[in-house]
C-alpha atoms as one frame of an Amber mdcrd trajectory, in Angstrom:
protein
 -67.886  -7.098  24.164 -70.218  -8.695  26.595 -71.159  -7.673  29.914 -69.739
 -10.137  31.779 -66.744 -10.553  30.582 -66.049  -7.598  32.795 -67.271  -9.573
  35.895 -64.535  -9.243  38.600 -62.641  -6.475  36.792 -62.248  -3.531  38.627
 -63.124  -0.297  37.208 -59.801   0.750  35.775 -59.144  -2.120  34.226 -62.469
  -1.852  32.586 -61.665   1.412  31.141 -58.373   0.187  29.784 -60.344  -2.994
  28.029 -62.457  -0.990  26.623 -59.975   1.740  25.095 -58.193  -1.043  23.865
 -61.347  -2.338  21.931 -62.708   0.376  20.652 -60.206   3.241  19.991 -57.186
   1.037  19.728 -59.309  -1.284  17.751 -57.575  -4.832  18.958 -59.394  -7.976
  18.254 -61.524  -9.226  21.042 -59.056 -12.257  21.558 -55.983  -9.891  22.020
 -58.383  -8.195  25.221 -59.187 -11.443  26.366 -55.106 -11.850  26.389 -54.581
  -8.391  28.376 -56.769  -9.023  30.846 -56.288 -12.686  31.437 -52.375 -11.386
  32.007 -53.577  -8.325  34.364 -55.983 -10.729  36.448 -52.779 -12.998  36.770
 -50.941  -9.897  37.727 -52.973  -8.393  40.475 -53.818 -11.836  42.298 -49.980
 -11.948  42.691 -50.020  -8.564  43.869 -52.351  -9.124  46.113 -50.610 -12.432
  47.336 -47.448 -10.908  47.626 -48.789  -7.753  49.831 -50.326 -10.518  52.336
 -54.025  -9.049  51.225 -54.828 -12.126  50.957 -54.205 -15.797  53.326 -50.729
 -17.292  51.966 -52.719 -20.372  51.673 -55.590 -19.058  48.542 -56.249 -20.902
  45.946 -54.466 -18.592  43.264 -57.541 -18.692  40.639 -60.516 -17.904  43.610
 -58.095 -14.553  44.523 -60.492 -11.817  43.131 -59.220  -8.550  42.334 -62.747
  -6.463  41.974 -61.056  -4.375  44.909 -57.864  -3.433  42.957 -58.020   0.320
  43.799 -55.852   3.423  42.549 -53.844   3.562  45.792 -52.548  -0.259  45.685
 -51.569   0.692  41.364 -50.184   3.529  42.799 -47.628   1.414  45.141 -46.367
  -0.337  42.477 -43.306  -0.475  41.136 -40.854  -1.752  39.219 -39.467  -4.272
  41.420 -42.694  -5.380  42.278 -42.864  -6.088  37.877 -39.966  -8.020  37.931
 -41.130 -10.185  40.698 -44.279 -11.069  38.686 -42.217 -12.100  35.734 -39.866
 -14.214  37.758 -43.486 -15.944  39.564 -44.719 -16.861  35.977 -41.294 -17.991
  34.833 -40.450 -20.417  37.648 -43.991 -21.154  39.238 -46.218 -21.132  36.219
 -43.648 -22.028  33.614 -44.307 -19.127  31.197 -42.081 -18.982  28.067 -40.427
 -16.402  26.817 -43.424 -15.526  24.274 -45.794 -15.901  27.248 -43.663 -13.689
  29.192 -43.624 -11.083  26.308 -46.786 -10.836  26.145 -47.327 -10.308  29.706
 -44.914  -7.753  29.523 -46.885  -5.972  27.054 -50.037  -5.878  28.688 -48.710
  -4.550  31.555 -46.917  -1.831  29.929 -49.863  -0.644  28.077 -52.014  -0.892
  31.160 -49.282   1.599  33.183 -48.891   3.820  30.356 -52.480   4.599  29.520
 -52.948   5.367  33.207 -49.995   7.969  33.246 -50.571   9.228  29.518 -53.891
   8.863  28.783 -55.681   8.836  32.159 -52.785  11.336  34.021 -53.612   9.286
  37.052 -49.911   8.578  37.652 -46.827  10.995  38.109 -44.574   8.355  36.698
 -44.856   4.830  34.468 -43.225   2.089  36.911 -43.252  -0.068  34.195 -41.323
   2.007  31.614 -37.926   0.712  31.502 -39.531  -2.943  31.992 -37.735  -5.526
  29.573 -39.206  -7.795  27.943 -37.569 -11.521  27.529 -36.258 -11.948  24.048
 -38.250 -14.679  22.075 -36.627 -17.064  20.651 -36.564 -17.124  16.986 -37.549
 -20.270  15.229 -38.259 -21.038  11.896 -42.019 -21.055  10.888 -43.302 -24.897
  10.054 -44.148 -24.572   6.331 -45.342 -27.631   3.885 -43.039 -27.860   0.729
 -45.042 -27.421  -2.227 -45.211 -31.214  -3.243 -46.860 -31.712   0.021 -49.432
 -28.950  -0.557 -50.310 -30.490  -3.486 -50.728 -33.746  -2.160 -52.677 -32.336
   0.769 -55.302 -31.365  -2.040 -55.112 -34.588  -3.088 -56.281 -36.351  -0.317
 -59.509 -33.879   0.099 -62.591 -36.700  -0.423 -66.421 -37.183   0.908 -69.356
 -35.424   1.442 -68.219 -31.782   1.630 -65.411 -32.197  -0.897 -65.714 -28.474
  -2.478 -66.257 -27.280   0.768 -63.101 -28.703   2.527 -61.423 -27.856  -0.502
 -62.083 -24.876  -0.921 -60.616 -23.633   2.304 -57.593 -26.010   1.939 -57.203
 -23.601  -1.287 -57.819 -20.484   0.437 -55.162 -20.979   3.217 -52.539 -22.459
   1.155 -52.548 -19.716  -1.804 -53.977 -16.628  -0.023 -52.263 -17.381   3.582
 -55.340 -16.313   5.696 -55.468 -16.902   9.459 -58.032 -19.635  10.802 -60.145
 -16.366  12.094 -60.604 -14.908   8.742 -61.610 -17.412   6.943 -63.872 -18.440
   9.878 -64.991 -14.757   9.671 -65.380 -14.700   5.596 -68.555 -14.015   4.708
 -70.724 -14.749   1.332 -70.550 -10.649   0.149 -66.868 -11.095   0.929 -66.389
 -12.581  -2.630 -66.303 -10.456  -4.997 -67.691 -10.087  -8.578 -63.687  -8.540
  -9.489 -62.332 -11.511  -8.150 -60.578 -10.451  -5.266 -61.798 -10.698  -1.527
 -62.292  -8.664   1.655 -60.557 -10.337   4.150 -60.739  -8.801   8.179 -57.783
  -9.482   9.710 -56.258  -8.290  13.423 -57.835  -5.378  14.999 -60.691  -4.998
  12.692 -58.094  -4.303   9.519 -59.714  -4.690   5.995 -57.438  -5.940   2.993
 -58.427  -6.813   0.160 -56.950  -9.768  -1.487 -56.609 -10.709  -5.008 -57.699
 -13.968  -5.948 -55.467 -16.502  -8.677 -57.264 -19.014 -10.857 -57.112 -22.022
  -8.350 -58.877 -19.715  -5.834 -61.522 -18.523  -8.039 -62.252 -22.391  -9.420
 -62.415 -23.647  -5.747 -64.456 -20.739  -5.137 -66.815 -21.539  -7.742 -67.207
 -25.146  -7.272 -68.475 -24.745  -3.791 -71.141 -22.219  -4.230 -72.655 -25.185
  -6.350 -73.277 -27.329  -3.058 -73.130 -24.039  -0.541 -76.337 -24.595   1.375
 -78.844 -22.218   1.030 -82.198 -23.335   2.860 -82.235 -23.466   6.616 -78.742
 -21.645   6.650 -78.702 -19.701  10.282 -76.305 -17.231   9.183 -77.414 -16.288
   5.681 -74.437 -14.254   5.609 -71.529 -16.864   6.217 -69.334 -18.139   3.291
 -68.373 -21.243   4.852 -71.491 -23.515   6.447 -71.266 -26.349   8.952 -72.937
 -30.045   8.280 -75.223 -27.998  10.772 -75.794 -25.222   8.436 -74.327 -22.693
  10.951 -71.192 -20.717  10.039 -68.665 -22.969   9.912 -66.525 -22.995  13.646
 -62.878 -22.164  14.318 -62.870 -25.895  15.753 -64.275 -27.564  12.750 -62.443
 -25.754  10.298 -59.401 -26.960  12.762 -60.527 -30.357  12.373 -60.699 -30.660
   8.667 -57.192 -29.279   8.550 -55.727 -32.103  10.806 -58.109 -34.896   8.956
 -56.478 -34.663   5.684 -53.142 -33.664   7.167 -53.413 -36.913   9.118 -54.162
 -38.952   5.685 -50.818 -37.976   3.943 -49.215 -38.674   7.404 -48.336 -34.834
   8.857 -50.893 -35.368  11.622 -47.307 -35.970  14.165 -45.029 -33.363  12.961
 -46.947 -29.984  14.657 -48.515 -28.978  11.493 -51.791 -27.044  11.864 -53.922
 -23.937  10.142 -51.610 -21.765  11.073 -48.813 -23.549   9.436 -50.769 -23.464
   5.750 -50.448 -19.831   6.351 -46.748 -19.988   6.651 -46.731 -22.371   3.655
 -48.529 -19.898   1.639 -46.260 -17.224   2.907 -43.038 -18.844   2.401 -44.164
 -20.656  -1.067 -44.820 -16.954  -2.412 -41.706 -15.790  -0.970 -39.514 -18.607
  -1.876 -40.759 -20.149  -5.057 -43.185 -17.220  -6.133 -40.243 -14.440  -5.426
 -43.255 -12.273  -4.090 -41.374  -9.036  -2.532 -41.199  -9.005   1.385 -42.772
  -5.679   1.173 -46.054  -7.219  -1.251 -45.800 -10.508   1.448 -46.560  -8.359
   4.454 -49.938  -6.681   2.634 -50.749  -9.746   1.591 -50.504 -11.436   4.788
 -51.792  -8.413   6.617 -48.967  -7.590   8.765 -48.377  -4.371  10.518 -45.029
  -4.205  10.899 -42.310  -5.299   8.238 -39.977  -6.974  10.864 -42.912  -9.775
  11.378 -42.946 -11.027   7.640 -39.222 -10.948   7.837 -39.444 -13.853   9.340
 -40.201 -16.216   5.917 -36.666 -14.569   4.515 -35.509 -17.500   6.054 -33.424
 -19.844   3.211 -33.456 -23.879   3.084 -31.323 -26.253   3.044 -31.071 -26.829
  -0.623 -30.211 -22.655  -0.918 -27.947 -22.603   1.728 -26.126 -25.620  -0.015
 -26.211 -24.307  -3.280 -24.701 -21.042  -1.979 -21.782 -23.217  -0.274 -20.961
 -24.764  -3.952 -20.758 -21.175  -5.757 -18.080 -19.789  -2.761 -14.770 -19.327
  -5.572 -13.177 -21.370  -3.500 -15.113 -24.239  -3.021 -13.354 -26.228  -5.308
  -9.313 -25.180  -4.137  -7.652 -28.610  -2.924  -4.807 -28.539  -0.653  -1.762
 -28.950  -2.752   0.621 -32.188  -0.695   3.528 -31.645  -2.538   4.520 -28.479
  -0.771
């Protein structure tokens, strides 16, 4: 973590960041989440409490000042005052809110159970706003296929190849981003690390392996910056979160998905619910696979379409009983 991402945070915060790093072992963009949501927290605090004009701009509010004694006047009222500010003044959804609700949790109870800094967790019986469940965006499998199709041009293996990767082995945009060349191995499976530093290994089918294969042909070698990165950029970098993004909406574009809110993350639940669904991959296989750590968040591709829920209207016994008239 650098330096100065800590710039502005007081000391306690810091201590909590870094816990949350390094013994918790979260990713560096779930941090950058926490403390975004405590920063957000605090200015209000501080707003609220008239420590500050009523008239400050709400991002210039620093809270490098943010002392034991003000955490210590906290409570739970003072919580649900927060939430309702970021529901009605900063439009938070619910998942916004939940996450909010997280960080602030896990910032009250490593001060009372970790730290023993507090007597008592204000923020212990704080609810957090249900999230509304929606079905995950998926591609049907003709449209995966033709989504392979339309991969042309200059890096054709390249682009390809990742299409491949994300549509059979349902990796999120930062580990394949993060894949690097030793990744791929000779037993062909792959080390894939996923959220919070977690190694999996995954095993890799015949498309994967070909795809694989064809693009260490053209991989660049000379003048490569990162010797170690699987993917490379036109500028023989590793290839970027954004670029990789940009292929993805290039070729979804071409067989005309580019409207309907399809993006990486989406091939992930296509490869997900294709396994699931088509593949009859156990839920309990699915959630290794997809590197899940709890079983209720792969539940979610469980979910049945149209054509099953249809099907499973025609088989009810008494789906085909008429109502007899002459009675």
């Amino acid at each position: 973590m650098k330096n100065d991402y800590f710039k502005g945070a007081p000391v306690l915060i810091k201590d909590y960041l870094i816990y949350l790093q390094t013994v918790k072992g979260k990713s560096q963009k779930t941090v950058d989440e926490y403390y975004s949501d405590l920063r957000t927290f605090f200015k209000f605090i501080k707003l609220s409490r008239g420590f500050v004009p009523s008239d400050s701009e709400f991002k210039e509010i620093n809270i490098d000042d943010v002392d034991l004694n003000l955490i210590k006047s906290i409570n739970l009222t003072d919580i649900y005052e927060f939430m309702n500010y970021v529901l009605r003044e900063r439009n938070n959804n619910n998942s916004t809110r939940a996450r909010k609700t997280s960080s602030i949790r896990g910032f009250f109870s490593y001060l009372t159970v970790k730290k023993h800094l507090l007597d008592s967790d204000p923020s212990k019986e704080l609810e957090a706003p249900k999230k509304r469940k929606s079905m995950p965006k998926y591609l049907t499998l003709d449209q995966s296929i033709e989504l392979l199709n339309a991969v042309e041009g200059k890096y054709y293996q390249r682009d390809y190849c990742i299409l491949t990767l994300f549509l059979n082995c349902g990796l999120r945009l930062s580990e394949l981003v993060g894949l690097n060349f030793a990744d791929i191995r000779t037993d062909n499976t792959m080390r894939v690390l996923g959220k919070g530093n977690k190694e999996r290994i995954i095993y890799l089918n015949d498309a994967c392996i070909n795809a694989i294969n064809e693009y260490k042909k053209v991989r660049p070698i000379d003048g490569v910056k990162d010797k170690n990165a699987f993917f490379i950029s036109r500028n023989n970098n590793r290839i970027s979160p954004k670029t990789v993004q940009a292929i993805v909406y290039k070729y979804l574009k071409k067989i005309g998905l580019d409207a309907q809110g399809y993006s990486c993350h989406k091939l992930r639940h296509t490869a997900a619910t294709l396994m699931y669904q088509q593949g009859g991959v156990d839920i309990r296989v699915l959630k290794e696979i997809l590197g899940h750590e709890n079983l209720g968040t792969t539940e979610i591709y469980t979910h049945l379409g149209n054509k099953q829920l249809e099907e499973a209207s025609k088989r009810n016994p008494l789906a085909n009983i008429k109502i007899n008239k002459d009675k």
